[in-house]
C-alpha positions in Angstrom: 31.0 40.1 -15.8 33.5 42.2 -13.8 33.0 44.1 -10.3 35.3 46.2 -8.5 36.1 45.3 -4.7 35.0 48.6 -2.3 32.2 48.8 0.2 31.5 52.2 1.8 29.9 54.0 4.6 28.7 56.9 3.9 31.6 59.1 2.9 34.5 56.4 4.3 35.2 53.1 3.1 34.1 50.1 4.9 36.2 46.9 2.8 38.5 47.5 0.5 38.3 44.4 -0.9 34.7 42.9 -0.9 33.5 40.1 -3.7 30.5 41.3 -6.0 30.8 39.4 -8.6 29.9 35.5 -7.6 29.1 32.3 -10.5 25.4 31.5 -9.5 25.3 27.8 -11.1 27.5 26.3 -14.0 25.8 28.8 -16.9 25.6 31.7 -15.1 26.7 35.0 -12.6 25.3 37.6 -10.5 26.5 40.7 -9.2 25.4 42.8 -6.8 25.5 46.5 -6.2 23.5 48.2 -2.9 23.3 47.4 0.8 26.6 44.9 1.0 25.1 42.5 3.8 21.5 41.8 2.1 23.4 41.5 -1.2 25.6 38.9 -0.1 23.0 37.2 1.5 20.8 37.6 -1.4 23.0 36.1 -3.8 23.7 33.2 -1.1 20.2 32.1 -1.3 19.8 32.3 -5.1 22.9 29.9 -5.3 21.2 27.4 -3.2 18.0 28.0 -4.8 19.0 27.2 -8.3 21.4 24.2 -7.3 18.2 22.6 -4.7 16.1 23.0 -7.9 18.8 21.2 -9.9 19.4 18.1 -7.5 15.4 17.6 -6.6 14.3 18.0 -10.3 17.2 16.5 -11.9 17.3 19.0 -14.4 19.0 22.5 -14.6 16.2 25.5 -14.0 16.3 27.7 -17.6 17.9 31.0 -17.9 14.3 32.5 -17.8 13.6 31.0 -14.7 16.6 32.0 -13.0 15.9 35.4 -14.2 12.3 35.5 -12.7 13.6 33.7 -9.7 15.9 36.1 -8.7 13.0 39.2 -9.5 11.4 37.5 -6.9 13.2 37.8 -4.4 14.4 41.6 -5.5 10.5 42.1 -4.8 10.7 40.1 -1.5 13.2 42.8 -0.4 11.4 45.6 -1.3 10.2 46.4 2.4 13.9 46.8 3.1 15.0 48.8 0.0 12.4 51.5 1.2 14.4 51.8 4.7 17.3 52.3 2.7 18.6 48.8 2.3 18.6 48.7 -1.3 20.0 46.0 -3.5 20.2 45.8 -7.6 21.6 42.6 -8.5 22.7 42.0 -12.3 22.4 38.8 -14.1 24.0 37.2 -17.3 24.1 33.6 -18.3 24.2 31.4 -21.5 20.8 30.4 -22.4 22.0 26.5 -23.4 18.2 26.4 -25.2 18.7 29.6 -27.3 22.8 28.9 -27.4 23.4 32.8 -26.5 24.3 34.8 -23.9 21.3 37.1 -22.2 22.0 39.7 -19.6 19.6 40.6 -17.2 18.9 43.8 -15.0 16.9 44.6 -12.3 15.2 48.1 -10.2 14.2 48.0 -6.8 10.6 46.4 -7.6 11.9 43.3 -9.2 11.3 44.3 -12.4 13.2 42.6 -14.8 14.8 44.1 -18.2 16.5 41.7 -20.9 19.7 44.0 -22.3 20.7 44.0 -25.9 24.8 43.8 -25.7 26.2 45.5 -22.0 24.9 47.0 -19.0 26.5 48.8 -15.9 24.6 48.9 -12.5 25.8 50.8 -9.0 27.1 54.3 -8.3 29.8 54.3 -11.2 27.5 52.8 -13.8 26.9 55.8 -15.7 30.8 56.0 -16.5 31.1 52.9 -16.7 28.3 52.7 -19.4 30.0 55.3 -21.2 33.5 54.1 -21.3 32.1 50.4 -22.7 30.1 51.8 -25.0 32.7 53.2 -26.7 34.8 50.1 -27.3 32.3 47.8 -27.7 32.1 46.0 -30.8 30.0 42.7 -32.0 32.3 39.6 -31.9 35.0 40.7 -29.3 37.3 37.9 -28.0 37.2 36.9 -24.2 40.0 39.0 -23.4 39.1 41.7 -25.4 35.8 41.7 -23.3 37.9 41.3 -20.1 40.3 44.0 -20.8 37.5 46.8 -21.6 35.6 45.6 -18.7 38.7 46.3 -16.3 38.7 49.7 -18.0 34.7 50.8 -17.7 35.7 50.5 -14.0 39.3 52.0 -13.7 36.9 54.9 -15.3 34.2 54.4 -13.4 36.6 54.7 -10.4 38.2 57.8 -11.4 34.4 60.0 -11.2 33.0 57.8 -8.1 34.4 57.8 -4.8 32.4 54.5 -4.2 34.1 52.5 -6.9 37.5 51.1 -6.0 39.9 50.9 -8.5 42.8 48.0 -8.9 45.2 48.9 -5.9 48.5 47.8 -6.9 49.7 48.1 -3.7 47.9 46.1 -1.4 47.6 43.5 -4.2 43.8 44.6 -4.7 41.7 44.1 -8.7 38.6 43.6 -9.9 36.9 40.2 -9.5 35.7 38.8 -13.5 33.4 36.3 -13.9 33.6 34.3 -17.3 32.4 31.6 -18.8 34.9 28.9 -20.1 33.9 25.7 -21.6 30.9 25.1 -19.8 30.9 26.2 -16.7 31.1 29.9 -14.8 34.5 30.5 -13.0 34.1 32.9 -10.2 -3.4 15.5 13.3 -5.8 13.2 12.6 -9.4 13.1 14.2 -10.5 9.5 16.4 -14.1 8.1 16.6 -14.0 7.2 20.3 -16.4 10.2 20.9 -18.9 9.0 19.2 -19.0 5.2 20.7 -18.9 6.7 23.9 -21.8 8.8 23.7 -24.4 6.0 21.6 -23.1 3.9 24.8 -24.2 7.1 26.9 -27.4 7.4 24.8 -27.8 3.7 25.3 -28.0 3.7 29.6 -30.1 7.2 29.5 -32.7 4.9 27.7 -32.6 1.8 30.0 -31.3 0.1 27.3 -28.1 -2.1 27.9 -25.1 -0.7 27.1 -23.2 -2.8 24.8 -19.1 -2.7 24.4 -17.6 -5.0 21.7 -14.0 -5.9 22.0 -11.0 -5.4 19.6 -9.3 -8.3 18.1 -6.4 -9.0 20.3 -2.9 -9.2 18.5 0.4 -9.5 20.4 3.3 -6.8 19.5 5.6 -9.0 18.4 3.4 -10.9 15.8 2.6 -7.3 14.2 6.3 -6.2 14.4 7.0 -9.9 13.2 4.4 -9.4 9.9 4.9 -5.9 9.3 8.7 -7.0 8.8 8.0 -10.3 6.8 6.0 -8.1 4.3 8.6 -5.5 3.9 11.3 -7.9 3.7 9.1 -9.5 0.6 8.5 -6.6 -1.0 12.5 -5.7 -1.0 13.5 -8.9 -2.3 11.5 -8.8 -5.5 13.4 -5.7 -6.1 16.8 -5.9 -7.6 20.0 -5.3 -6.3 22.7 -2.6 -5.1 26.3 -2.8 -4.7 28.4 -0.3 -2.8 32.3 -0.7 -2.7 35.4 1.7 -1.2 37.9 1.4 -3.6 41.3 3.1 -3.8 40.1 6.5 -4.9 36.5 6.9 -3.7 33.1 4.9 -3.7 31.9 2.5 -6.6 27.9 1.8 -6.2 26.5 0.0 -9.0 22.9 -0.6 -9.6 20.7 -2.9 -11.5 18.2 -0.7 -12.9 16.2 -1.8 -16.3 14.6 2.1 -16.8 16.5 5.0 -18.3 15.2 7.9 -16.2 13.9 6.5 -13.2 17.8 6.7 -11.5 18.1 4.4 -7.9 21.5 6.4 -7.5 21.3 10.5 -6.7 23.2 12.9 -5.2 22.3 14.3 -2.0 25.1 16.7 -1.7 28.7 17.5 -1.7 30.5 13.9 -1.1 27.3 12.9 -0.5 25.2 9.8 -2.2 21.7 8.3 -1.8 20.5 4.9 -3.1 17.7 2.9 -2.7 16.3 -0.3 -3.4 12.5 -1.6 -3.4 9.6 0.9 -4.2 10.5 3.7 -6.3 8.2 5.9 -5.3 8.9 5.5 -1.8 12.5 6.3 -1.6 12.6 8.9 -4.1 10.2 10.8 -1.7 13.3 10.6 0.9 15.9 11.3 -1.7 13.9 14.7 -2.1 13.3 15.0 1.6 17.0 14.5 2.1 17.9 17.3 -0.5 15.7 19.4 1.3 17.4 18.8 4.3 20.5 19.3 3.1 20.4 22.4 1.2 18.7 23.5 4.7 21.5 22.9 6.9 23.6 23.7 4.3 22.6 27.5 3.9 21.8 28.4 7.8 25.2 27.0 8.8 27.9 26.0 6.3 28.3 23.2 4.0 31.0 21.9 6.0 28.3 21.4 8.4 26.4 18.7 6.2 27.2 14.7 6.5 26.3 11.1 5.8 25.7 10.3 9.5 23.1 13.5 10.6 21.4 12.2 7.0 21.5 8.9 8.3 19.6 9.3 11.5 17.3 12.0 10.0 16.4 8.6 7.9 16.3 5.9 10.5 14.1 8.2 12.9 11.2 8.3 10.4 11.7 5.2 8.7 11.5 3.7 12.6 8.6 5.9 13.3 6.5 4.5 9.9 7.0 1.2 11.0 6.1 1.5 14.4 3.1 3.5 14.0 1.8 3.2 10.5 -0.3 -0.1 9.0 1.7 -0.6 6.1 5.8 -0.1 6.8 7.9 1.7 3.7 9.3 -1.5 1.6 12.7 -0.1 1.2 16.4 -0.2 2.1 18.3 3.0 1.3 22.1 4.0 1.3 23.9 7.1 2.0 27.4 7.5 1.3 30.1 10.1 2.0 33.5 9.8 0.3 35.9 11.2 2.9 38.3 14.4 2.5 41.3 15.5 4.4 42.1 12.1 5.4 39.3 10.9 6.7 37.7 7.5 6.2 34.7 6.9 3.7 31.2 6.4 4.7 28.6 3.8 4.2 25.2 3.7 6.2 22.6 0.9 5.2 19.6 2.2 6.4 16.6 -0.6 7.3 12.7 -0.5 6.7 12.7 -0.4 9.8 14.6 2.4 11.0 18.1 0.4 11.5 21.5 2.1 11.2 24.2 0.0 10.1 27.9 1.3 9.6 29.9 -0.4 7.0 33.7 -0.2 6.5 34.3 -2.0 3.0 31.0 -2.8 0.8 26.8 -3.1 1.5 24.8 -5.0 -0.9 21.2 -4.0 -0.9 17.9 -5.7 -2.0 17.4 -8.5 -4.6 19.7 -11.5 -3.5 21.5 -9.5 -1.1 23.0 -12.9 1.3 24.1 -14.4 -1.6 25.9 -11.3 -3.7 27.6 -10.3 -0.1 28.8 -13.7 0.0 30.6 -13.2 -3.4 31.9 -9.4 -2.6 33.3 -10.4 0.6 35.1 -14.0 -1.3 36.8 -11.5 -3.7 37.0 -8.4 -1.9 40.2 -7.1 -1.5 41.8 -3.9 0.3 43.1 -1.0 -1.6 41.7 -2.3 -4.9 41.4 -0.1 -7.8 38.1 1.3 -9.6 38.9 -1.2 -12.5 39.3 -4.4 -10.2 36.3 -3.1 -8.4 34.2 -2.6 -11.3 35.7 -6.3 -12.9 34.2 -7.7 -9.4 31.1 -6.2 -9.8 30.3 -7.3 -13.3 31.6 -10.8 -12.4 29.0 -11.2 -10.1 26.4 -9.9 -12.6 26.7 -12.6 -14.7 26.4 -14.8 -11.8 23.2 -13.0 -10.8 21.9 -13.4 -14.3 22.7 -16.9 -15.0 21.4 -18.0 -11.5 18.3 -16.0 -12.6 17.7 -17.8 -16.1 18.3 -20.9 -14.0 15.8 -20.1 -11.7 13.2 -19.2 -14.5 13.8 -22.6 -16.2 11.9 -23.5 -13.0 9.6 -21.2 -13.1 11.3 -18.1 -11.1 12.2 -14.3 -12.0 14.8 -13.3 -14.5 17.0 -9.6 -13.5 17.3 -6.9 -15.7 20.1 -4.5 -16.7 22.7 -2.9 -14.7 23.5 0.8 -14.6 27.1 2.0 -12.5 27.4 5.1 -10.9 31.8 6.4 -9.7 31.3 8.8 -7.1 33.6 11.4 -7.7 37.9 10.8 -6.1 37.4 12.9 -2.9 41.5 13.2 -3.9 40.8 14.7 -6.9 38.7 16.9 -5.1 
C-alpha cells in the first residue's frame, strides 16, 4: 500500500509532506484519502479500536471484522461527508484464516467492496488505476509491487494537481506500507418509605406505633470480618511472584489452566496480575484496558502509567470494601518497566484499596509471608533473567514439597506454574 505525501486547499497546497498510509494492527493498513483532519483522526480511532479489541478479548479481531468496523464508522461520518468533509479510507490486510491478502474499499455511505487484485482511491486514482493496471501481473515480487506502486503515483501526479510526487529536493517520497514476516511496517431504591408510613398508618388508627431496632455492630468488627474473609479467600489461591531483574520485570505465576491467564497486558510497559477470584479481577483487567486505551487516545500514550492505574484500582477496590457486603477477594499487581532511565514499577494493590510501592520483588496470594521470606534470602541486585528465573523455580519446588507435606496431613497440594518476561524496556 503506497500513498503520496500532499494536502491541499482548494487550489494551493496546505503540507507537502502529510502521512496517509498508516499499519492499522500487525496484519493490516489503512489509507486515507478526503478531509485530512477527520481522516487522521479516523484512522487514529480504528488503531485503538482494533488493538482495545485485541487486549480485552485476547484474540486478534478477523480481517472481516476490521473491514465492517471501519464501514462503520465511514457511516458514522456521513453527516460530515455531506458538509463537505468527506473521507474514503482503503483497506488491505492478510486474512491469517483464508492465508491471502484481501483489499478493501469504501464510498461515502460505508459501503464496503472486496477488490479482486488492486485498487486506487482519491483525486489521482483514475491514473493511478490505469498506470497499475498495466503492469500488473499475478505473482509479482515485493519490490516489484513496490516499484509499480511508486509509479501509479509519479503518474498519478503528473495529471493531478492534488497528488504530490517524490520531491527530490526537499527529501520528500511516497510513504509504502508492506507486510514483512508477520507484521505491517508503516441508584438503588431504600424501603424506609414504606416503614415510615405503616408507622404513620399505625398512630392515625390509635394503634401503637411500633419501631424495632437494628442489630448493633461496631465499625471496626465489620471492617475486622469483611477483611478476615477476604484474606481467606486470597490464601486458598495460589501464588505470584514479581521480580526487577537486569533487563526488565520477571512475574511468574502458578496457574494450573491453559486459557484462564492471571498475567495480561494492560498496555505499553504496562502489566496486570492478579491473584484470588478469577472472575473478579479479570473484570478489572478489562476495566483497566478500557481505561487505558481511553486516556491513551484523548491524550497521548505517553500520558498512560502504572501509578494513575494504580489509584484508578485502589479507589474502587477501597470503595467495595467500605460500602458493599461482600469485599472483592483479590490482590492485583500492576507493573511498568521503565524507559529513558527511569526506574521500574511495582504497585501491590490490597482488597482493600491499599497502595503499596515496591522497589525489588511482590509476592502475591497463596503463601505469600513465607515465599517473600525466600525471595528476599536470595534476592540479589542487578541479577540476570536466568538467575531470576533459577530463583523463582527454586522456590517452587519448595512450595510444592511443603505442599505434599502438608497433604500428608491432610492440607492442599499447588498446581503448575506458568512464567510471563515482560518485554527489556532496553530493547525497546
Amino acid at each position: 500500500m503506497a500513498g503520496d505525501r500532499r494536502a491541499t486547499e482548494g487550489y494551493s497546497i496546505a503540507h507537502r509532506s502529510i502521512e496517509k498510509v498508516f499499519a492499522a494492527d500487525r496484519h493490516s493498513a489503512v489509507a486515507f484519502a478526503g478531509a485530512a483532519g477527520p481522516g487522521i483522526e479516523m484512522v487514529k480511532l480504528f488503531q485503538t479500536q482494533l488493538e482495545h479489541y485485541e487486549k480485552v478479548e485476547g484474540l486478534a479481531l478477523s480481517l472481516e471484522g476490521k473491514a465492517n468496523q471501519l464501514g462503520q464508522m465511514i457511516r458514522g461520518n456521513l453527516p460530515m461527508a455531506l458538509q463537505g468533509l468527506a473521507v474514503l479510507p482503503l483497506f488491505a490486510g492478510y486474512d491469517l484464516r483464508r492465508r491471502i491478502g484481501r483489499i478493501f474499499n469504501y464510498d461515502l455511505t460505508g459501503g464496503r467492496y472486496e477488490e479482486a487484485d488492486f485498487h486506487a482511491t482519491g483525486s489521482g486514482g483514475r491514473d493511478a488505476r490505469t498506470t497499475i493496471k498495466l503492469g500488473y501481473r499475478d505473482g509479482m515480487a515485493r519490490d516489484e509491487a513496490i516499484e509499480l506502486a511508486i509509479q501509479a503515483l509519479y503518474e498519478a501526479a503528473d495529471e493531478d494537481i492534488a497528488t504530490g510526487g517524490p520531491d527530490v529536493v526537499r527529501g520528500i517520497y511516497p510513504m509504502v506500507a508492506h507486510r514483512h514476516g508477520r507484521r505491517f511496517r508503516a441508584g438503588r431504591r431504600g424501603r424506609g418509605g414504606r416503614a415510615v408510613r405503616d408507622a404513620h398508618r399505625a398512630q392515625a388508627g390509635g394503634g401503637p406505633a411500633t419501631m424495632t431496632m437494628p442489630f448493633y455492630v461496631a465499625p471496626e468488627q465489620v471492617m475486622k470480618d469483611r477483611a478476615d474473609y477476604a484474606r481467606k479467600g486470597i490464601a486458598r489461591g495460589r501464588s505470584l511472584v514479581a521480580s526487577v531483574f537486569a533487563d526488565g520485570i520477571l512475574v511468574t505465576a502458578e496457574n494450573p489452566s491453559r486459557s484462564l491467564h492471571k498475567v495480561n497486558e494492560i498496555y505499553d510497559r504496562i502489566a496486570f496480575a492478579g491473584v484470588g477470584r478469577y472472575n473478579e479481577f479479570d473484570q478489572l483487567r478489562v476495566a483497566g484496558v478500557r481505561h487505558a486505551d481511553t486516556k491513551g487516545f484523548a491524550y497521548s500514550r505517553e500520558d498512560v502509567d502504572a501509578r494513575s492505574l494504580a489509584n484508578v484500582y485502589a479507589q474502587y477496590l477501597g470503595q467495595v470494601f467500605t460500602h458493599e457486603m461482600k469485599p472483592l477477594e483479590i490482590e492485583i499487581l500492576v507493573a511498568e518497566l521503565g524507559v529513558d532511565g527511569a526506574a521500574d514499577q511495582l504497585y501491590h494493590i490490597l482488597y482493600d484499596g491499599t497502595v503499596v510501592d515496591e522497589e525489588r520483588f511482590i509476592v502475591l496470594g497463596g503463601e505469600a509471608e513465607a515465599i517473600a521470606g525466600r525471595v528476599e534470602s536470595s534476592w540479589a541486585e542487578g541479577w540476570t533473567l536466568a538467575e531470576a528465573l533459577r530463583n523463582r523455580r527454586c522456590g517452587a519446588r519448595r512450595s510444592r514439597a511443603d505442599a505434599r507435606r502438608r497433604r500428608a496431613r491432610g492440607g492442599s497440594a499447588g498446581e503448575g506454574r506458568r512464567t510471563t518476561r515482560l518485554p527489556s524496556h532496553r530493547g525497546r
